[in-house]
C-alpha positions in Angstrom: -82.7 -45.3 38.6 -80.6 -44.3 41.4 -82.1 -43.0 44.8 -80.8 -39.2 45.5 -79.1 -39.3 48.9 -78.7 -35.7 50.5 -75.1 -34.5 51.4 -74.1 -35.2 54.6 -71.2 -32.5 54.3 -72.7 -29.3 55.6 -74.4 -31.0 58.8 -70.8 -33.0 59.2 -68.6 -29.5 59.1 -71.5 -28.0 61.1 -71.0 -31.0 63.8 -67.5 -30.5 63.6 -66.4 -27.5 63.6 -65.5 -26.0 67.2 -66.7 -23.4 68.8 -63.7 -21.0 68.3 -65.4 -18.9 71.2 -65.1 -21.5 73.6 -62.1 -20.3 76.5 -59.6 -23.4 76.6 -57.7 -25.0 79.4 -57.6 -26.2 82.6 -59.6 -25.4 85.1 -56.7 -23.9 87.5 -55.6 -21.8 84.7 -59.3 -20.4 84.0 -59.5 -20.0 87.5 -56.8 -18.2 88.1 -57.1 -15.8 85.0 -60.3 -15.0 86.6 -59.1 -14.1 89.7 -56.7 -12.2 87.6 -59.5 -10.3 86.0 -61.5 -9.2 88.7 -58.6 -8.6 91.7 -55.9 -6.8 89.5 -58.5 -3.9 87.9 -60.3 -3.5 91.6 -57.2 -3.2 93.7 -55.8 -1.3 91.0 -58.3 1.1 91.0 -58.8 1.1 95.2 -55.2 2.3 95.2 -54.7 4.4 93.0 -57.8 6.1 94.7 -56.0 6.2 97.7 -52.7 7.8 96.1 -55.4 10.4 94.6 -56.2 11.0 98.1 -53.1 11.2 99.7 -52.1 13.8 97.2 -55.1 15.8 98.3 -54.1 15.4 102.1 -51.0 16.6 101.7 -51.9 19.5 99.6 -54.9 20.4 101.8 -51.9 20.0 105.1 -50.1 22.7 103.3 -53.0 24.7 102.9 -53.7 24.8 106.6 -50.3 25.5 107.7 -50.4 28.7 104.8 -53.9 29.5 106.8 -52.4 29.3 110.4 -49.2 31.5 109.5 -51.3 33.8 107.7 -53.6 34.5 110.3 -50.9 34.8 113.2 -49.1 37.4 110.5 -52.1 39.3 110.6 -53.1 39.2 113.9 -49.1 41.1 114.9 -49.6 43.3 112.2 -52.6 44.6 113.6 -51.6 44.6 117.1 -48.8 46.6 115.5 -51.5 49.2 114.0 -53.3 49.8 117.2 -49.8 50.7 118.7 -50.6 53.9 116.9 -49.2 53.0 113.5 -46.4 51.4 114.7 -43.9 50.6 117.2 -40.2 51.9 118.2 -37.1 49.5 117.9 -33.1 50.6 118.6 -31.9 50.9 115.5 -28.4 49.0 116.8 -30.3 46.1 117.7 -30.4 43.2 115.5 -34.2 43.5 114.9 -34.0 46.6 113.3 -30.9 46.0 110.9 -31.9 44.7 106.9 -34.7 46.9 107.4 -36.0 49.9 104.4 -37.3 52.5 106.8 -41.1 53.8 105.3 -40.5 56.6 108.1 -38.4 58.7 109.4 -39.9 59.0 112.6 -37.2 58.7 115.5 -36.9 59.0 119.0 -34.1 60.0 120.9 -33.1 59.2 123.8 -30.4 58.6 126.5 -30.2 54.7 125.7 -29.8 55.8 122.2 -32.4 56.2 118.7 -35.5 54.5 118.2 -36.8 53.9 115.0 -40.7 53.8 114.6 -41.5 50.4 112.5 -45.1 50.3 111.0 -47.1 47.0 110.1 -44.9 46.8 106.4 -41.3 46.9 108.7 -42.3 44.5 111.3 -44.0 42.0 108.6 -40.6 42.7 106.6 -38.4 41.3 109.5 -40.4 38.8 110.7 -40.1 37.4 107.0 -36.7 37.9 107.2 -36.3 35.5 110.3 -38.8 33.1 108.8 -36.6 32.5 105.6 -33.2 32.2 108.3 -35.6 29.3 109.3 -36.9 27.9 105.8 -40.0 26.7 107.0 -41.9 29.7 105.4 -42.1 33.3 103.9 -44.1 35.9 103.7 -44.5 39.7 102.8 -47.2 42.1 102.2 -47.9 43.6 98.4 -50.3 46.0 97.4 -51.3 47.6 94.0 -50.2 50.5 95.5 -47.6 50.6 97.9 -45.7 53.1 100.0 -42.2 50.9 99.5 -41.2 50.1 96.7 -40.5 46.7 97.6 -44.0 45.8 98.0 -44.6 46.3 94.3 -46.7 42.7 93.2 -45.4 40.1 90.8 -48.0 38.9 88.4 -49.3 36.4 91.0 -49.9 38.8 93.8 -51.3 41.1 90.8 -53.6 38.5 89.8 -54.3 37.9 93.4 -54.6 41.4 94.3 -57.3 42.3 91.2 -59.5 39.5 92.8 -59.8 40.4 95.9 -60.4 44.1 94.9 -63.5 42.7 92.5 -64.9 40.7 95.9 -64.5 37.0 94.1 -62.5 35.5 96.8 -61.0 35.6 100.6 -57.9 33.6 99.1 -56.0 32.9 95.9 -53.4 30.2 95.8 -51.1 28.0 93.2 -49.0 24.9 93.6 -45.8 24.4 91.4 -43.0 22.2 92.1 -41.6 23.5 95.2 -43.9 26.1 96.6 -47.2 26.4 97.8 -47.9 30.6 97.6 -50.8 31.4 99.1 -52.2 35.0 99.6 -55.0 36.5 101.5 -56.5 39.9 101.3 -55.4 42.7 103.6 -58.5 44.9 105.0 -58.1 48.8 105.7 -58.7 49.6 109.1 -58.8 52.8 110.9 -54.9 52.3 111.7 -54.1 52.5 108.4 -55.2 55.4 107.6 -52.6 57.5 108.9 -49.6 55.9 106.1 -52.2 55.2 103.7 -54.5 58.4 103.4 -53.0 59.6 100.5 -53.2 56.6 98.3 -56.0 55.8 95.9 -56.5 52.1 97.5 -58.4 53.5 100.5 -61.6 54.4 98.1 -61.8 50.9 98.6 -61.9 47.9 101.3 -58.5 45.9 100.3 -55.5 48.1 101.1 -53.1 45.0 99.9 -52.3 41.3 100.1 -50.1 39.0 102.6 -48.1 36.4 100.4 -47.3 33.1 102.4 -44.6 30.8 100.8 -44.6 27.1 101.8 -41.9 24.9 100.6 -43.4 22.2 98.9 -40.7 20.0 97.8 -40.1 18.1 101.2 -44.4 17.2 101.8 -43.6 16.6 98.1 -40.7 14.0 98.2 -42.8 12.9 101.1 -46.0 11.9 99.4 -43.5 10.6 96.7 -42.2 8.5 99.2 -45.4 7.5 100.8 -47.0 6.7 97.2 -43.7 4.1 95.9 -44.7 2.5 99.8 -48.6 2.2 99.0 -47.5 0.8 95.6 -45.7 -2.0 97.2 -48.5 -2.5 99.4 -51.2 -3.0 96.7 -48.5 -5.7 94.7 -48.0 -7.4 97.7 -52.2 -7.9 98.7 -52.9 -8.5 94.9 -50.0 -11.5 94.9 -50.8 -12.4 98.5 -54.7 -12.5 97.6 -54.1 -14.5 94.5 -51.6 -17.1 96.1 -54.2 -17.9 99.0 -57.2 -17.8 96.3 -55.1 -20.7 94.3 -54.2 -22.5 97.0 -57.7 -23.1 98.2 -59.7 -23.9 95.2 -56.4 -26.2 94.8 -57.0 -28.1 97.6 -60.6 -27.7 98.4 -61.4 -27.8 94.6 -59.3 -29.2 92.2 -57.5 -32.1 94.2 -60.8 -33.9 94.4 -61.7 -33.3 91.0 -58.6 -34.3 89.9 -59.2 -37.9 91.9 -62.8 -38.5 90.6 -61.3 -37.5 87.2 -58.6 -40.8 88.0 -61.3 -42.8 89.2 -63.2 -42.3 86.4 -60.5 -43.3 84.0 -60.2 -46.6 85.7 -64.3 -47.4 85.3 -63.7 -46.6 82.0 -60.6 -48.9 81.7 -62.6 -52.0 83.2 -61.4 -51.6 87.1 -64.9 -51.6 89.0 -62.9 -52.0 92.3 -61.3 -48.5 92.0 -63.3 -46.4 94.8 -63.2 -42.6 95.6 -62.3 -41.7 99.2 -62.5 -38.1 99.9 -63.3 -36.5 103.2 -63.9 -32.7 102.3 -67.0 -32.8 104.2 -68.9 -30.8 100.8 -70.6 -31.3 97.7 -68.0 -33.4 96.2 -67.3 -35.8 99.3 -71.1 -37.0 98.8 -70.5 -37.1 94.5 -67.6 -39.7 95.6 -70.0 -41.6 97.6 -72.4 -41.7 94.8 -69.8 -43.0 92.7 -69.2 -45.3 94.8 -72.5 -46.8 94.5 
């Protein structure tokens, strides 16, 4: 009768097989896959936070520029207004040509005609000499207006309806190469001399100011500035990595790498071989331990 023996194969492929899970290699190359891991994904992130908030800046730069033009615009216009309703120019002068007169008020006199400009003229020119300049532009709109060339696009429109419902003190959009920003225009008792007739005086907002800010230079600017932080962050991540490698390289994985020798040589019958390292750590006292 034959003893039963138990098969050995399932505990042998058990034993045997590898764990497939297991991450293979050196150490350097784990290492530095795992500064890889970690540096990469947290600069990567810490810049393009930054970019995020350089884009911001900028647009928040050109918001405050739109802010300071449209408050010295209003602040002539109504200096304008308590110059009852207006004030005179020569009509040969340079500031008065290009100009639609809303008026036909005129003085004259022996140095020749004056032409009355109201608040809409003198806004009018002063836009005119702004886009000479092509820093900015502006012009007032209203719902309602006297001159026909201060009829609203459908931006001022929309801009116009929300500051008649009382939802905001400012209505603005971006595009590709403007910034147009627009503020409400609030009747006061100047304006009630060009503006009694008209059905926007049952309420608060007689019109809008429209301020144009080109865009496309703080554009190709933060464009500029964004390439530059780009560089920046490849730079630190390859910089940080190439110091991070060199270190554990020395300070790590040299020594290894002798004990690792040393211990080959034990193995191969030399008990003479010794381990001299003088890293002053952990693994200078494991080599005097081995040397024991």
């Amino acid at each position: 009768m034959q003893d039963f023996q138990p098969s050995q194969n399932h505990s042998t492929n058990q034993t045997a097989s590898p764990d497939k899970t297991r991450l293979k290699g050196t150490l350097k190359r784990k290492f530095v896959l795992g500064i890889v891991v970690i540096i990469v994904p947290v600069l990567g992130f810490l810049f393009t936070w930054l970019s995020v908030k350089l884009q911001d800046q900028a647009k928040e730069d050109a918001l405050a520029k739109a802010r300071v033009v449209a408050d010295q615009v209003i602040l002539t216009r109504q200096w304008v207004t308590d110059c009852m309703g207006g004030v005179f120019v020569h009509t040969s002068s340079t500031g008065a040509k290009d100009v639609t007169y809303a008026t036909q008020d005129q003085i004259l006199t022996r140095h020749g005609t004056y032409q009355l400009f109201t608040p809409s003229m003198v806004t009018k020119k002063l836009s005119q000499y702004s886009f000479k300049e092509r820093s900015y532009q502006f012009r007032l709109t209203s719902l309602t207006p006297i001159n026909r060339d201060n009829s609203p696009d459908p931006f001022e429109t929309r801009g116009l309806n929300i500051f008649g419902q009382g939802m905001d003190e400012e209505y603005y959009r971006f595009s590709e190469q403007n910034l147009d920003y627009m503020v409400p225009l609030h009747k006061t008792r100047g304006c009630v001399k060009c503006h009694d007739s008209q059905t926007v005086l049952k309420t608060d907002i007689i019109g809008g100011l429209r301020i144009t800010i080109p865009f496309e230079g703080i554009r190709q600017t933060f464009k500029k500035n964004q390439a530059l932080l780009g560089i920046t962050g490849l730079v630190i991540t390859l910089v940080t990595i190439t110091v991070l490698v060199v270190l554990v390289r020395f300070l790590v994985l040299r020594p290894l790498e002798e004990l690792e020798a040393k211990s080959r040589q034990l193995s191969a019958g030399d008990l003479s071989s010794r381990v001299d390292l003088s890293t002053g750590d952990e693994l200078e006292r494991l080599g005097k331990n081995f040397n024991l």
